[in-house]
C-alpha positions in Angstrom: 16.2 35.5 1.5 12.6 35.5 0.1 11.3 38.6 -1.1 8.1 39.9 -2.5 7.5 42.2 -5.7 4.7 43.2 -7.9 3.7 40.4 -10.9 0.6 42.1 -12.0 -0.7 45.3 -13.0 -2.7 47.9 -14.7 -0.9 50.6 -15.3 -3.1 54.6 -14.6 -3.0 57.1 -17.6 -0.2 59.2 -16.6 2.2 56.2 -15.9 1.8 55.6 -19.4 1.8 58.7 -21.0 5.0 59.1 -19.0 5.8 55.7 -21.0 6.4 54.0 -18.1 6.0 49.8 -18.2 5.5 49.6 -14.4 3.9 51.4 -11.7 5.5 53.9 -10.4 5.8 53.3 -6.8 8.6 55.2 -5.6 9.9 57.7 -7.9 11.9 59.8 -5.5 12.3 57.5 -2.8 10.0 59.4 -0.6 7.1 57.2 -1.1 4.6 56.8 -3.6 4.2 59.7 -6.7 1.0 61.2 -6.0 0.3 61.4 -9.7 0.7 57.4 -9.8 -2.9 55.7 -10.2 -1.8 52.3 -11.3 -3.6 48.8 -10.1 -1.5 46.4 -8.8 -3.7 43.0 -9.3 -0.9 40.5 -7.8 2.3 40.2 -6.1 5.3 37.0 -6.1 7.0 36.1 -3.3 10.4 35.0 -5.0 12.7 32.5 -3.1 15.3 30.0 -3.3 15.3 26.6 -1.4 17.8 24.7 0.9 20.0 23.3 -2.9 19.8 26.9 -4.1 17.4 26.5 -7.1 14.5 29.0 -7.4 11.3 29.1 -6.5 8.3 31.2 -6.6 4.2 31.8 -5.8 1.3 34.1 -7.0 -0.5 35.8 -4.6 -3.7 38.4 -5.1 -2.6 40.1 -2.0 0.5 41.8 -0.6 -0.4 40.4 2.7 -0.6 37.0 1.5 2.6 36.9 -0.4 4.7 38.8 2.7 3.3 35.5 5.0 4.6 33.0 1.9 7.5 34.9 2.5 8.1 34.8 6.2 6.7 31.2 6.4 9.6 29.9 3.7 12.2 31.4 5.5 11.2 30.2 9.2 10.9 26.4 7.7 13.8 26.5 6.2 15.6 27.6 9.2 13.2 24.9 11.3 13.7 22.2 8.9 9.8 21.9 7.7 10.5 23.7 4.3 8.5 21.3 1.8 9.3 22.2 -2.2 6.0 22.7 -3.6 7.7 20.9 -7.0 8.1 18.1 -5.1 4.9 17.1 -3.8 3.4 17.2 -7.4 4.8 14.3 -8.1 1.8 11.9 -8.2 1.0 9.1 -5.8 1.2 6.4 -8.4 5.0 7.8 -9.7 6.2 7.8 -6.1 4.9 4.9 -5.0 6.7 2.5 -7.7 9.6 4.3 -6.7 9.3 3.8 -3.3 7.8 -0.5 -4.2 10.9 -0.6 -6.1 13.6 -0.2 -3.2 11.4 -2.1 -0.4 12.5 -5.4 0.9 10.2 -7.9 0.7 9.9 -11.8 0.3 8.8 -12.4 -3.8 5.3 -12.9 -2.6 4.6 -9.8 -0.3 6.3 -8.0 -3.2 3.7 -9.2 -5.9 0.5 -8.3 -2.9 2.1 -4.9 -3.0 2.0 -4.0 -6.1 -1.2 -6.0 -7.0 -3.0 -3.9 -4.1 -1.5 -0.7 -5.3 -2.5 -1.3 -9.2 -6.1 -3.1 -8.5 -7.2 -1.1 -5.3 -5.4 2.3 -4.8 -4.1 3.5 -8.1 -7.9 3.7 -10.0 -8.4 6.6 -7.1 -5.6 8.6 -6.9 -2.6 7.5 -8.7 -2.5 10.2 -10.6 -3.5 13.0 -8.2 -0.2 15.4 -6.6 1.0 13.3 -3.6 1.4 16.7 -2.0 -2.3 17.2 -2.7 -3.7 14.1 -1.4 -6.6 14.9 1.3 -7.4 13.1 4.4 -11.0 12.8 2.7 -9.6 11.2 -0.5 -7.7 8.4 1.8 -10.9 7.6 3.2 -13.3 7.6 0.3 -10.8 5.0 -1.1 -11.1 2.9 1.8 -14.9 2.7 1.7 -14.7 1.8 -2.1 -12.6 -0.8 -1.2 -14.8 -2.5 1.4 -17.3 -2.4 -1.2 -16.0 -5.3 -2.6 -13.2 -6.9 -0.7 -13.3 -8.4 2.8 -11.9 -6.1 5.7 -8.9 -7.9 6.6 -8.0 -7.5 3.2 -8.7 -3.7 2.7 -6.8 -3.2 6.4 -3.9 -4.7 4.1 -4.6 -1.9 1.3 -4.8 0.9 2.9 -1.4 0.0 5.2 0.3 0.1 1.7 -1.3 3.4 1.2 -0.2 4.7 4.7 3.7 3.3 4.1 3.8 5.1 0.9 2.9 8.3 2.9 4.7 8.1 5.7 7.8 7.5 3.3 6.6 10.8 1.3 6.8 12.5 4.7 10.2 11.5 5.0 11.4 12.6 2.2 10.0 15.9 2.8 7.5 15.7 -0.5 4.7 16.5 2.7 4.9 18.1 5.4 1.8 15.5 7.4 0.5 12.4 6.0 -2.9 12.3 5.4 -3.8 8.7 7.0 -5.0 10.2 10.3 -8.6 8.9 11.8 -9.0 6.9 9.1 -12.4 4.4 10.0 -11.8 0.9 8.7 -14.4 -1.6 8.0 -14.4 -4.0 11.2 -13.1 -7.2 10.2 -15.9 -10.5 10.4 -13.0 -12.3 12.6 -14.7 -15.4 13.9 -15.6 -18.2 11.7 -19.2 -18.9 12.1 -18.9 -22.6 10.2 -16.8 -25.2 10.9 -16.8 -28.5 8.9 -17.5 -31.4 11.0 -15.5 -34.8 10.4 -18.3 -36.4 8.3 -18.4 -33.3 5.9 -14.6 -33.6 5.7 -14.8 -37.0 4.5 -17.8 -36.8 2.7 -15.4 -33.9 0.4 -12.6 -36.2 0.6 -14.6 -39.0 -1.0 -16.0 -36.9 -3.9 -12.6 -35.5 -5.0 -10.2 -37.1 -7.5 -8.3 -40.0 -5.9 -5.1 -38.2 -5.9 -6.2 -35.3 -4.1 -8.0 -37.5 -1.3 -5.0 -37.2 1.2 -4.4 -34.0 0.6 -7.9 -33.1 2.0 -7.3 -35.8 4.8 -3.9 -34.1 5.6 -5.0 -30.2 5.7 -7.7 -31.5 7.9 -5.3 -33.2 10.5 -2.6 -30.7 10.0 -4.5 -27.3 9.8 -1.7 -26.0 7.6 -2.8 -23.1 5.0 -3.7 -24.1 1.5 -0.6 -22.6 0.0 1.6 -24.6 2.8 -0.1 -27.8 2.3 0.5 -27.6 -1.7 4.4 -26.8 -0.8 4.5 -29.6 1.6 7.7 -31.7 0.7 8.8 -35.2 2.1 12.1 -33.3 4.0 9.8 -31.8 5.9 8.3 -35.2 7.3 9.9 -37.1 9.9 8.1 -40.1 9.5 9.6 -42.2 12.4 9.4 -38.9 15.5 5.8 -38.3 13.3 6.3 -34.8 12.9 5.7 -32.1 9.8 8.4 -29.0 9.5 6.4 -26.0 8.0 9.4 -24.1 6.0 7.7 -23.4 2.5 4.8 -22.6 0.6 3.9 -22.6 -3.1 3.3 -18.7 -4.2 1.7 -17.7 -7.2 4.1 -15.7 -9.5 2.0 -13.0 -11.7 2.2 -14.3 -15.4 4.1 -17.3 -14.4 2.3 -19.6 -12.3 3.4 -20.9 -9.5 7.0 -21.7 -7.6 8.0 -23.5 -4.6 9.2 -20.9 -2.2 11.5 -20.0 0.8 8.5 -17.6 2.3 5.6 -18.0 4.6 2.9 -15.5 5.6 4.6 -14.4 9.1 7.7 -15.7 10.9 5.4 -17.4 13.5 4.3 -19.9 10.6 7.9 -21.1 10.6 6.5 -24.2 12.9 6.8 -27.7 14.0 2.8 -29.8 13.6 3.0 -32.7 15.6 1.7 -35.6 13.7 -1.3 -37.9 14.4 -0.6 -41.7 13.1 -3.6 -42.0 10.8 -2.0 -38.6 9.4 0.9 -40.4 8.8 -0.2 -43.4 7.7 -2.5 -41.2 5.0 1.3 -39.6 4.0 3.1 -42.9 3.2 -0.2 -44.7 1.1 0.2 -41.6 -0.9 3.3 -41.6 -2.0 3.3 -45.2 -2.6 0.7 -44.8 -5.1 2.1 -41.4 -6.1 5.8 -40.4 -5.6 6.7 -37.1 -4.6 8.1 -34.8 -7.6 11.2 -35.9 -8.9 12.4 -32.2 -8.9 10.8 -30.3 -6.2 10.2 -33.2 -3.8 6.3 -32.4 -3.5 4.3 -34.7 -1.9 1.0 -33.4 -3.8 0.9 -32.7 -7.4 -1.6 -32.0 -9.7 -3.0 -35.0 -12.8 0.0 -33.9 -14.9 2.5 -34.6 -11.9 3.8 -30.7 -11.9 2.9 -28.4 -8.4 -0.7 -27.6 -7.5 -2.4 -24.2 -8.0 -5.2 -23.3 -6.0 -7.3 -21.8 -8.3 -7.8 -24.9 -10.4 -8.2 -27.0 -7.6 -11.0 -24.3 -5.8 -13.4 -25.8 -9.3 -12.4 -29.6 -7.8 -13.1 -29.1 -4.6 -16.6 -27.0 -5.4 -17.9 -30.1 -7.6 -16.7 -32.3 -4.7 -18.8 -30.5 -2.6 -21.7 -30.2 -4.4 -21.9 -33.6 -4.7 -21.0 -34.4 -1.4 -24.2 -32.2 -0.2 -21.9 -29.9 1.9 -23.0 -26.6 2.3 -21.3 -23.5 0.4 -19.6 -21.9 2.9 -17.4 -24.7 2.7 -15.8 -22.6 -0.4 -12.0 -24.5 0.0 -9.2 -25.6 1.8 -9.2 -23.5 3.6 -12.2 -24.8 5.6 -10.0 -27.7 6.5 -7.7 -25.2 8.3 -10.5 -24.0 11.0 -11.7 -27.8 11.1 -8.3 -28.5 12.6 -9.0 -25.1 15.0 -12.2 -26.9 15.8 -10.9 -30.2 16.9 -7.8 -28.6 18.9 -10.2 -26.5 21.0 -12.8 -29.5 21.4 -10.3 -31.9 22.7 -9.3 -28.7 25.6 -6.3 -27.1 23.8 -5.1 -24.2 24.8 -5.0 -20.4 22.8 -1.5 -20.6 22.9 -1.8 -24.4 21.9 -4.0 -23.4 19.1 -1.4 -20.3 17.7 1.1 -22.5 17.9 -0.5 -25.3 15.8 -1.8 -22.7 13.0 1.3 -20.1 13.3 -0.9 -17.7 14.3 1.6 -14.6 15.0 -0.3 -13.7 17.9 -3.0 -14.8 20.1 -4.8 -12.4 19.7 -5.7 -13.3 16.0 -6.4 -17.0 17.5 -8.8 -15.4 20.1 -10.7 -13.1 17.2 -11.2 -15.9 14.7 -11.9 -19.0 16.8 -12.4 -17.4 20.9 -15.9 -17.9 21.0 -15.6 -21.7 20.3 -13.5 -21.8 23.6 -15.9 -23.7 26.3 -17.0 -20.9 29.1 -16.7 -23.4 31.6 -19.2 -21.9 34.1 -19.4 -25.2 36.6 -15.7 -24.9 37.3 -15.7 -21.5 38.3 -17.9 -22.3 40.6 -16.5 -26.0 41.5 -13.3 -23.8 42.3 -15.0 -21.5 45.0 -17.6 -24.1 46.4 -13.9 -26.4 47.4 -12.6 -23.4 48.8 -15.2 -22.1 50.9 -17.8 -24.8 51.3 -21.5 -24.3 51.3 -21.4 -21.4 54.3 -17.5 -20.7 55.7 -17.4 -19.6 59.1 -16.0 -16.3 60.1 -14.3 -15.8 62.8 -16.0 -11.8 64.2 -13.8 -9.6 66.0 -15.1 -8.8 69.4 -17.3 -5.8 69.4 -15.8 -2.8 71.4 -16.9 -2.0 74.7 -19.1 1.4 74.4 -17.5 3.8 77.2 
């Protein structure tokens, strides 16, 4: 049980000339010695938790340490008893414990813990993870959007409100602090789309090797990281279609590696291929084979696996010179060229998902929705053949008045 007893004092002159060494509260058990003066300046509440090790707290007041008291015993009969040596464990200690024992592909694992060291930890890895306010989770997220895009900070701070919901858990909090957190609203739609003469305007500039790559991201709309993983298993070149099953990830400090992973399970897809696509596929590797190891259709001058970074500088010379503007700033662009001719040609959202491995249509409606065609003369073709210029309706008789 917790109890309270006195942990400071000042003791009156008769306490010590009686050489006492604490005040004398209850010499004869009758209540307090009148002679007694002293000036208790702070009490402990004293108590042991659930595993039986001590505990204890300071308060200036009685009143304030009898509460402590009562409130320790009623959670630990309720089950919402939180040891206060627990929760000052900082955010940045439990939060490698808790990146340590999650499972997640290689390539979410290295996003983890680059968003936790680059983003999060600077602002309060080091602070209590009991301590962490609401207002602390929040001032993070604005400093965030400062400098990276929305989408991207959404993905911060979800790392930031995993960690704390796992803290909750684990009873080092009793509440997370991730509640009405305001996000910075994501751009969503593209506002530029490369047209087909800008596409082959870049794809004339670059490097001859990399020519069919940018031909092939712009009739396959795969993402950059896809496209550089592309392998020839993954092409049936005689049903003229293109498995997407792997991507090349950057590993920190090592590159890059061909691997098993993709961005959602709905990018695990089929892309049917056009013939010119596939025609571009087997001129390629005619003039260069796929990687004797790997199997990689595109490689890099040396022959090894691609890496975005260094091709970013090719393709921003090849547009420069090809007179494209610069929000054309990588492959990327090719991926919403490919939205761009889908939608044109009448495809539908789900069409469009599909194609891209969107994992919902919703995320298909938010980037590329407003390229859809409104379509006003069919809605009102589809009422005019219903109901003509002026329907006649047939009027009940009017009632007879009585």
């Amino acid at each position: 049980m917790a109890h309270v007893e006195m942990h400071r004092w000042e003791l009156c002159r008769s306490c010590t000339e009686a050489g006492r060494t604490k005040p004398d509260r209850n010499p004869d058990g009758s209540g307090k010695a009148e002679a007694c003066r002293c000036k208790i300046t702070a009490w402990r509440t004293r108590w042991r938790n659930p595993a039986g090790a001590p505990r204890s707290e300071v308060f200036a007041r009685k009143l304030d340490a009898n509460q402590k008291s009562i409130k320790v015993e009623n959670d630990k009969l309720t089950g919402a008893y939180i040891d206060p040596r627990d929760g000052k464990q900082t955010f940045k200690s439990y939060a490698e414990d808790w990146r340590q024992i999650q499972v997640h592909a290689d390539g979410t694992e290295q996003l983890v813990e680059q968003h936790l060291r680059l983003h999060v930890y600077p602002r309060i890895g080091d602070r209590p993870i009991g301590a962490v306010r609401t207002s602390e989770v929040q001032a993070l997220v604005k400093a965030a959007s400062q400098t990276l895009a929305a989408s991207t900070v959404e993905v911060v701070y979800s790392r930031v409100k995993a960690v704390f919901k796992a803290a909750v858990r684990d009873r080092l909090r009793f509440e997370t602090p991730c509640v009405d957190i305001k996000l910075p609203k994501p751009k969503g739609k593209v506002d530029n789309v490369m047209t087909v003469d800008q596409v082959l305007a870049i794809a004339g500039q670059v490097p001859e090797r990399y020519r069919a790559l940018v031909l092939v991201g712009a009739g396959t709309g795969l993402r950059p990281g896809e496209l550089f993983g592309l392998t020839v298993p993954a092409i049936d070149f005689l049903r003229r279609t293109l498995d997407v099953e792997r991507q090349m990830v950057r590993v920190r400090g090592q590159g890059v590696e061909l691997r098993d992973i993709l961005k959602t399970e709905a990018s695990r897809r089929r892309v049917p291929l056009a013939k010119v696509v596939v025609d571009i596929l087997a001129d390629h590797l005619r003039q260069w084979p796929a990687h004797p190891e790997l199997g990689l259709i595109f490689t890099n001058q040396r022959g090894g696996p691609i890496q975005q970074y260094p091709l970013g500088e090719v393709w921003k010379t090849a547009r420069g010179k090809a007179g494209v503007p610069e929000w054309a700033n990588g492959p990327h662009q090719l991926r919403h060229h490919f939205a761009s001719l889908l939608i044109e040609d009448g495809a539908s959202v789900k069409v469009v998902q599909k194609r891209l491995g969107h994992a919902s249509a919703k995320t298909t409606l938010d980037t590329y929705g407003h390229m859809f065609p409104d379509n006003e003369d069919a809605t009102r073709a589809a009422v005019e053949k219903r109901y003509g210029a002026q329907p006649e309706v047939d009027q009940a008789p009017a009632a007879s008045e009585s």
